[in-house]
C-alpha positions as CSV (number, residue, x, y, z in Angstrom):
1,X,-19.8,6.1,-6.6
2,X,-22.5,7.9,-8.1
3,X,-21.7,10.9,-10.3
4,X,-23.5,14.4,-10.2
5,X,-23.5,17.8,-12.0
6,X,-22.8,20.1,-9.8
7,X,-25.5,22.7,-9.7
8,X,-24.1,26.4,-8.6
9,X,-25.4,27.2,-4.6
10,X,-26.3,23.4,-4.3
11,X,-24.8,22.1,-0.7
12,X,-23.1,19.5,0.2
13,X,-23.8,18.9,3.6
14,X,-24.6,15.4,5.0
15,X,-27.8,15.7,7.6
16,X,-26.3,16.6,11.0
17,X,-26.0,13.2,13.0
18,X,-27.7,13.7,16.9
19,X,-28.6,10.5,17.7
20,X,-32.2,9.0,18.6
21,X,-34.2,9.6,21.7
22,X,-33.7,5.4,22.3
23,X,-29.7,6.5,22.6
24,X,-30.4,9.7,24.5
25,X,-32.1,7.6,26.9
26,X,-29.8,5.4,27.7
27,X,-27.0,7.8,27.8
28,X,-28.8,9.5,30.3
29,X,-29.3,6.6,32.5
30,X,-25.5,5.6,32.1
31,X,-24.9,9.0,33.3
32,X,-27.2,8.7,36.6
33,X,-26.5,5.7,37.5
34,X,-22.7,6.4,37.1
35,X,-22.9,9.2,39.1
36,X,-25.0,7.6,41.9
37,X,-23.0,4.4,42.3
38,X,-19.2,5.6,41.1
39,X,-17.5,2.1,40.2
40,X,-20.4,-0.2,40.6
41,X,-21.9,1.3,37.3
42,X,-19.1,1.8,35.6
43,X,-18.2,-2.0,35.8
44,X,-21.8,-2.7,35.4
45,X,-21.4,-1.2,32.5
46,X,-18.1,-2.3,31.0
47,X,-19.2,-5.9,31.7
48,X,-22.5,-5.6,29.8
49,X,-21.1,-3.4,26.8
50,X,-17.4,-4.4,26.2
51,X,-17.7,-8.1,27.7
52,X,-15.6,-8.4,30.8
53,X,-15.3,-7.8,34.3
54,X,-13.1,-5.2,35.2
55,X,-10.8,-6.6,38.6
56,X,-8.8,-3.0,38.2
57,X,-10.2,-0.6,36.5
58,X,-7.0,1.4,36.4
59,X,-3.9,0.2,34.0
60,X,-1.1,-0.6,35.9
61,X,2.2,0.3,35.3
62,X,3.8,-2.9,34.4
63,X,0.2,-3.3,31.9
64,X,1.6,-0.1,30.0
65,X,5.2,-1.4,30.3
66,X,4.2,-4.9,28.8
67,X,2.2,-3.4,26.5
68,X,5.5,-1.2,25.1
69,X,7.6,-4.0,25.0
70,X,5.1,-6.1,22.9
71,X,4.7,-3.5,20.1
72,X,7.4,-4.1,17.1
73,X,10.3,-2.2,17.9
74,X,9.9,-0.4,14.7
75,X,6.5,0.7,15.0
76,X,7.5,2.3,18.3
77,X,10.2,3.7,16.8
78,X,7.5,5.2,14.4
79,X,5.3,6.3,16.9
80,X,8.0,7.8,18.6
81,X,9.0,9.9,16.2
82,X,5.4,11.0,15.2
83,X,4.9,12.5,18.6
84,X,8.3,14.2,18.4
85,X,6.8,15.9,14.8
86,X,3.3,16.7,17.2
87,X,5.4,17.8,20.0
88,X,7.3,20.4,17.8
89,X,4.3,21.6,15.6
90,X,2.5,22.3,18.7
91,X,5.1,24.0,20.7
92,X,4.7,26.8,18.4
93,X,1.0,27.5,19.5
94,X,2.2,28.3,23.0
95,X,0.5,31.5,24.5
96,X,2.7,33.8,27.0
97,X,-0.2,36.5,28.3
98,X,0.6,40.2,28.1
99,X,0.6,42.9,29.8
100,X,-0.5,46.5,29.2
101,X,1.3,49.2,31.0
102,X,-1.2,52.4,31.5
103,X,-0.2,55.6,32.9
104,X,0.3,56.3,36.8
105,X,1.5,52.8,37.5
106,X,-2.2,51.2,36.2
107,X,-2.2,48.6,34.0
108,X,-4.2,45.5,32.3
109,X,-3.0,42.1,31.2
110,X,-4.2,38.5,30.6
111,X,-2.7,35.7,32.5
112,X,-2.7,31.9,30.6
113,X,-3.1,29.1,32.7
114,X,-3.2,25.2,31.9
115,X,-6.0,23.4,33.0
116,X,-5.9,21.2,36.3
117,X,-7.0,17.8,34.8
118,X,-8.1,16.5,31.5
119,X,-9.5,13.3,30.6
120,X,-8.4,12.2,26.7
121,X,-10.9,9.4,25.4
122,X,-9.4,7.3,23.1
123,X,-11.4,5.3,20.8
124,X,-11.8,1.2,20.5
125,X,-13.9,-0.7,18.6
126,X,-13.6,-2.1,15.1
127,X,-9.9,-0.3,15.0
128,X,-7.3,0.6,17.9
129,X,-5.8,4.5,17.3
130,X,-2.7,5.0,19.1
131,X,-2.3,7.8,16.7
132,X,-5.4,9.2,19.0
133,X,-3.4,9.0,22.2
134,X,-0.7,11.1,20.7
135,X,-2.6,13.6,19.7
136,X,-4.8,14.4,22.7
137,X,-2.1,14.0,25.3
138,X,0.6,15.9,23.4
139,X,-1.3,19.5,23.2
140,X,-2.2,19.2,27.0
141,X,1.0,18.3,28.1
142,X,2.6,21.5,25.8
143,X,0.1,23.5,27.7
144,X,0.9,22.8,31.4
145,X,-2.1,20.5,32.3
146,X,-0.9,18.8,35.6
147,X,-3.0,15.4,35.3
148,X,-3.9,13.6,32.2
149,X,-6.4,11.1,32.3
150,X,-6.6,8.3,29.7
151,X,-9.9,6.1,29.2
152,X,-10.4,3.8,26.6
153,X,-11.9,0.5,26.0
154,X,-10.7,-2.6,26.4
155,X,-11.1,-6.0,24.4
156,X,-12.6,-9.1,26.0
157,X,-9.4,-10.1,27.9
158,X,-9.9,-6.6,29.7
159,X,-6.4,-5.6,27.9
160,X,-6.0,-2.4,25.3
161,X,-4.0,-2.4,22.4
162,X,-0.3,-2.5,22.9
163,X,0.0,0.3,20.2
164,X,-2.3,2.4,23.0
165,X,0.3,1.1,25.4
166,X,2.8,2.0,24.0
167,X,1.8,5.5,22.6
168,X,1.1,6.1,26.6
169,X,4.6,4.6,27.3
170,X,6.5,7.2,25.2
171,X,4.7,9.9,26.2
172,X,4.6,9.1,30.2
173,X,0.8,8.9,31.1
174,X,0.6,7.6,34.1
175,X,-3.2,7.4,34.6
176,X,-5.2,5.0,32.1
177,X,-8.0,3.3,32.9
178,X,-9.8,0.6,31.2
179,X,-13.4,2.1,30.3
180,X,-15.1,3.4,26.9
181,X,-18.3,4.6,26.2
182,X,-21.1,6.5,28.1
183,X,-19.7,5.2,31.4
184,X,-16.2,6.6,30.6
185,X,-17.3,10.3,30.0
186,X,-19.6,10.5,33.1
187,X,-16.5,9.2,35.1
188,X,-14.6,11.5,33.6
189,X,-17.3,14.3,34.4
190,X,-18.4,13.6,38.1
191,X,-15.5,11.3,39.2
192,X,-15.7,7.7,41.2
193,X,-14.0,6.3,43.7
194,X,-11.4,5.4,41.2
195,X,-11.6,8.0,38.8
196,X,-11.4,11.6,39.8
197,X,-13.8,14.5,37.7
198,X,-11.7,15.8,35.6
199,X,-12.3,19.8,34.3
200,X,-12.3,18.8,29.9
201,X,-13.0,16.1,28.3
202,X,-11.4,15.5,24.4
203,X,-11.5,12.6,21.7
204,X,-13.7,11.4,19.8
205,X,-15.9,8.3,20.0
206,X,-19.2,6.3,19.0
207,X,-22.7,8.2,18.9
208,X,-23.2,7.5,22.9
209,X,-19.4,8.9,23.6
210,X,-20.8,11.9,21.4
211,X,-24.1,12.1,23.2
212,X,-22.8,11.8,26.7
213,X,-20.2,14.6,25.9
214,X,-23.1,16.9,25.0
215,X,-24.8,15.8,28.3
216,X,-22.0,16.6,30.3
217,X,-21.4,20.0,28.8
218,X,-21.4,22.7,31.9
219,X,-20.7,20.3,34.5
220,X,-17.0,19.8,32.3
221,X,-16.0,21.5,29.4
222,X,-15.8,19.4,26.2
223,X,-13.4,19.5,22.6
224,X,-16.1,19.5,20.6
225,X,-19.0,17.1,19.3
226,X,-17.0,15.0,17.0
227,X,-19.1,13.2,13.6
228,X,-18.1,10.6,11.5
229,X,-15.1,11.2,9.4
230,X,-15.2,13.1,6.4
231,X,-13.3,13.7,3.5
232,X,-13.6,15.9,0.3
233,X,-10.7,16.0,-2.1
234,X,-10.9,19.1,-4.8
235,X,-9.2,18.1,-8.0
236,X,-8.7,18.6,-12.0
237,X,-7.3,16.5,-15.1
238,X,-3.9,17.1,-13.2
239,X,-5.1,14.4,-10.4
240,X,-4.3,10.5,-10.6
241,X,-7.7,8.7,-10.2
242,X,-5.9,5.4,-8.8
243,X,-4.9,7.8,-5.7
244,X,-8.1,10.0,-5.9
245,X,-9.9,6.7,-5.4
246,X,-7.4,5.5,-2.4
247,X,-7.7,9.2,-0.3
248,X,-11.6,8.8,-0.6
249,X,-11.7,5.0,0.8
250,X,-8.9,6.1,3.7
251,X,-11.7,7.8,5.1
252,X,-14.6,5.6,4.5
253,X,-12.8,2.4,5.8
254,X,-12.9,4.5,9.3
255,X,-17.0,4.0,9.6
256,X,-19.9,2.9,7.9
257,X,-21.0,6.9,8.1
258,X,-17.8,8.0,7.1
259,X,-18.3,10.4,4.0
260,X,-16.4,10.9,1.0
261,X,-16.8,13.4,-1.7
262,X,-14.8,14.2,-4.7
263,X,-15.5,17.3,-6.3
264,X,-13.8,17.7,-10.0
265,X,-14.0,20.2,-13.0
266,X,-12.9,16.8,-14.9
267,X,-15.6,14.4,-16.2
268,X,-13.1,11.9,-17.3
269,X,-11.4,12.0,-13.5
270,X,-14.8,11.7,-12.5
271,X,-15.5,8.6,-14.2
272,X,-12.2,7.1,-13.6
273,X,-12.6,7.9,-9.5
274,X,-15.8,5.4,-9.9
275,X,-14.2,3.0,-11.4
276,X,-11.0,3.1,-8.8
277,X,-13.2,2.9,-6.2
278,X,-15.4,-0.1,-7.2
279,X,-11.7,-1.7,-8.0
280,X,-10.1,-1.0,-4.8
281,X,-13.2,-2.1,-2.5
282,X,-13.0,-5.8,-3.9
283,X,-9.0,-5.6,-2.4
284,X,-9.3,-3.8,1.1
285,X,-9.5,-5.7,4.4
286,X,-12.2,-3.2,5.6
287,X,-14.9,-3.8,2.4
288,X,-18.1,-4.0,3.7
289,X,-17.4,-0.8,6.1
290,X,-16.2,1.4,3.3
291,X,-18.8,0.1,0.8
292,X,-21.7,1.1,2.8
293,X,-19.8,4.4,3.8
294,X,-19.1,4.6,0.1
295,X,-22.7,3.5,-0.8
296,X,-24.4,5.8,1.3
297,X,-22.3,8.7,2.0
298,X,-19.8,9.2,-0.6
299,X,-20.2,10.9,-4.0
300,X,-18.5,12.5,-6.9
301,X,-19.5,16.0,-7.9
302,X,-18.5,17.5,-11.6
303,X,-18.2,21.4,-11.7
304,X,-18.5,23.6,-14.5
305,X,-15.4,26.1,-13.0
306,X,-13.2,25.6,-10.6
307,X,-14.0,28.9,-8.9
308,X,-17.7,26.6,-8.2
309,X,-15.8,23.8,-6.9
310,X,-14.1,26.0,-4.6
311,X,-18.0,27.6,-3.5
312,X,-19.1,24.5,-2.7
313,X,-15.7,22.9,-0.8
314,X,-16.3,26.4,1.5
315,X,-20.2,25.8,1.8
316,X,-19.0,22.3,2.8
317,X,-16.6,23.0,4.8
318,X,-15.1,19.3,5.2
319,X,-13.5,17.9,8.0
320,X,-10.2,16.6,5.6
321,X,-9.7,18.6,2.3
322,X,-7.7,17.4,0.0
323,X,-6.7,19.7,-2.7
324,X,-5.1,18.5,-6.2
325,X,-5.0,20.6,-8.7
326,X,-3.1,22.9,-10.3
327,X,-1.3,25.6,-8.5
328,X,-2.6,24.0,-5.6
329,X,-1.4,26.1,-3.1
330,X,-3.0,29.2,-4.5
331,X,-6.2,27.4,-4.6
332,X,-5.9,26.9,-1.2
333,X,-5.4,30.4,-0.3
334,X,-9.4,30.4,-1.8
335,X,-10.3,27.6,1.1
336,X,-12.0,30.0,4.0
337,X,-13.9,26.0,5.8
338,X,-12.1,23.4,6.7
339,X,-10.8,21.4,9.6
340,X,-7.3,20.3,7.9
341,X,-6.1,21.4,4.4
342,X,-3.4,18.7,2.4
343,X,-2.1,20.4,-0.1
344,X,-0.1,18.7,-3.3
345,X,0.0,15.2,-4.3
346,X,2.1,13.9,-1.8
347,X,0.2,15.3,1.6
348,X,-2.4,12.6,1.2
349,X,-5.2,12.7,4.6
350,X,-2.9,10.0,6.4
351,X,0.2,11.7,6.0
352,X,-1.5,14.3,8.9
353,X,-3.5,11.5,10.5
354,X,0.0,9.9,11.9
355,X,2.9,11.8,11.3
356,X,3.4,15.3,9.9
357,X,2.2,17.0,13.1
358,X,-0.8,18.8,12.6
359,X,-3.9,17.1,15.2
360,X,-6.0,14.9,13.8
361,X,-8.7,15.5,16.0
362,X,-10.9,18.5,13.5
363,X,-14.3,19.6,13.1
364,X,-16.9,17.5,11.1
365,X,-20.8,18.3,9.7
366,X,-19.4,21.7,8.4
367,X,-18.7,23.0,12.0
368,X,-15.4,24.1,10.5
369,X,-16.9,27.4,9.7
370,X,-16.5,28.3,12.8
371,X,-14.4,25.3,14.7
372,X,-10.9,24.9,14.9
373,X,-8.9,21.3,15.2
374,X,-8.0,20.4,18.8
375,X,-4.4,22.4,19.8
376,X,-3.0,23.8,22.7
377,X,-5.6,26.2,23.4
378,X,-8.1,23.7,24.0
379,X,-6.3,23.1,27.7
380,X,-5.8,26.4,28.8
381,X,-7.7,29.2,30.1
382,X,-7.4,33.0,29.7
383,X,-7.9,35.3,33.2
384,X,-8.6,38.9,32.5
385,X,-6.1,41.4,35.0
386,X,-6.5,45.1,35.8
387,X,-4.8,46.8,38.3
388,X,-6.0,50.9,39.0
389,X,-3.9,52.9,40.7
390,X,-5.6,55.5,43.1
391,X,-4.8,58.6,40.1
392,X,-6.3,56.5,37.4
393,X,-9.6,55.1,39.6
394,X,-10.3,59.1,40.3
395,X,-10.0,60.1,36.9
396,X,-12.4,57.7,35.5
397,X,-14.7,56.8,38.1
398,X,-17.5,59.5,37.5
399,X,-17.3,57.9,33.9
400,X,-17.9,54.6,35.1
401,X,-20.3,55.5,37.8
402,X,-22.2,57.0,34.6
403,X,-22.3,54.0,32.8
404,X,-23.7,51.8,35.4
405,X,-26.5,54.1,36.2
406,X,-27.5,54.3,32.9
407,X,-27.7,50.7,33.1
408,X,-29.9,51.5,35.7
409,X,-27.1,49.3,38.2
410,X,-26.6,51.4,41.5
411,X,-24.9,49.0,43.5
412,X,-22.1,49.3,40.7
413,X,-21.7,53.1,40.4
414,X,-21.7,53.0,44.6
415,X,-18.8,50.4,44.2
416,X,-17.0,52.8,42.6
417,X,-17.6,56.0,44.2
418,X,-17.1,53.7,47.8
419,X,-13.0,54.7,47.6
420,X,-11.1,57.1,48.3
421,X,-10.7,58.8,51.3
422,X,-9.3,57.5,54.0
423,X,-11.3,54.3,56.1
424,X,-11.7,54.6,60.4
């Protein structure tokens, strides 16, 4: 990894990634023909992309069942237990309303409602993320949301990953259908005859999942437009480079656009991270993805202060942040941007990517300035209440009829004045 001197101001920001107009296009015709043609397109679709023709596009029961059974009994122990940590840590972002009593019997209040339907895209590929299932499905269900919809895409056999399976199992999804990409978020968006429209869509995905999210915005409501992965871990002589050099390739193994940034007041860290890092590719099963994440994205910055590491960690505003240093926690109290802060040498990235509880799913390309990880807020909605009674709307509608007129808005200040006296 190439090592830098940090120059005060400079940012770190990666080029915001928004696809070409060659994958806009064809987003866009996945997204017409799906929604002209429902299951032929989506099949179509899965057969030209993911390599198989889809008989059922829906997961059967006894698929899911067979799916939990073949996962090691430990592992779904594990998993089982992670969604009980998600479960709890999210239960405490449950939102009850108010009310606000006024005089005269009036009052104002805002009523929380779950969503109707949600459809949770779960990632395939070079890597299956049962970790992904748990933590899209686990907010929603803490909120109320009725119907949860699970789409991801299969392998060649038209079978997902028993871990997907499973994760699904334990946490009683009922609906999962076998479908990624494009095709899967504009089923999700204007339903087929297999798969109804849905009112969100969450998860992230490839640069066409990402795309077709953006497309469908308006017509559904979306998580957010999810990057690659990113990591930044802030550090001083205190840090270990050998673990340094381990956080930074958890990340870049994910994709080869992955990004990984250390930023250090330590030249000798510094050095020792690029060494680690160069050792540690040679040994890990996903090389040639995390060297060209490493190659291209990742870097080592060396800081003069710690106060202009902490500048540029903000200006960043990573998706991950690692922070070891220290006093670590008080340094953190300084972190205003980022998606997820780890905090101490033993909260390494993963430890919140599986198990702790916090979601994994978080804002990337510095949108954690003002972007918040997915929770249970992300599947509800907020309704606005007021109730006048007849004392209150007499002593305040000459006010209002004011204000709409100065607005030059008649039709409001006659809506208004319309009550009170008695109708014929």
């Amino acid at each position: 990894m190439k090592i830098t001197k940090l120059a005060k101001g400079v940012s770190l920001k990666r080029p915001l990634e928004r696809g070409n107009e060659d994958q806009l296009l064809v987003v866009r015709e996945v997204l017409a023909a799906v929604r002209e043609q429902g299951d032929t397109a989506v099949c179509a679709y899965t057969e030209k992309w993911d390599g198989f023709v889809p008989e059922n596009l829906r997961v059967t029961q006894a698929e899911v069942e067979t799916g939990a059974k073949a996962l090691d009994a430990q592992l779904y122990a594990d998993l089982k237990e992670a969604a009980d940590n998600i479960r709890l840590y999210h239960e405490q972002q449950k939102r009850t309303g108010y009310r606000l009593d006024l005089a005269d019997g009036s009052w104002l209040g805002q009523r929380i409602t779950a969503l109707d339907a949600v459809g949770l895209y779960v990632p395939g590929g070079t890597a299956a993320y049962p970790s992904s299932v748990l933590m899209n499905v686990i907010p929603a269900q803490v909120a109320g949301v009725e119907r949860i919809v699970i789409t991801s895409p299969a392998s060649r056999d038209g079978k997902l990953p028993d871990g997907v399976l499973a994760a699904a199992h334990i946490l009683g999804v009922k609906e999962v259908y076998k479908v990624g990409g494009a095709q899967a978020i504009a089923a999700l968006a204007y339903g087929t005859e297999t798969i109804a429209a849905v009112d969100k869509i969450t998860g992230p995905g490839n640069i066409f999942v990402a795309l077709a999210k953006r497309e469908v915005f308006g017509e559904v409501a979306i998580d957010m437009i999810a990057g690659p992965s990113e990591i930044a871990v802030l550090a001083d002589e205190t840090a270990y480079a050998d673990e340094v050099a381990a956080d930074l390739l958890s990340q870049a193994e994910h994709d080869k656009m992955a990004c990984a940034i250390l930023v250090t007041t330590s030249e000798t860290l510094a050095e020792q991270v690029a060494t680690e890092v160069a050792k540690q590719l040679t040994t890990l099963p996903r090389e040639e993805i995390a060297r060209t994440s490493v190659e291209n994205f990742g870097a080592i910055y060396v800081a003069e202060t710690m106060a202009d590491a902490i500048e540029a960690i903000n200006t960043l505003a990573p998706e991950h942040l690692e922070i070891l240093t220290k006093n670590a926690e008080a340094v953190a109290e300084q972190v205003h941007h980022a998606g997820g802060i780890f905090i101490g040498r033993y909260s390494s990235e993963p430890v919140g990517d599986y198990f702790a509880g916090t979601n994994h799913v978080l804002p990337t390309n510095s949108t954690a300035r003002f972007a918040s990880g997915l929770g249970v807020d992300d599947f509800i909605k907020k309704s606005s209440v007021v109730y006048y009674s007849e004392k209150t709307w007499a002593e305040n509608a000459p006010k209002i009829a004011r204000l709409a007129r100065m607005e030059g808005l008649e039709g409001h200040a006659r809506a208004v004045e319309s009550r009170g006296w008695e109708k014929e």
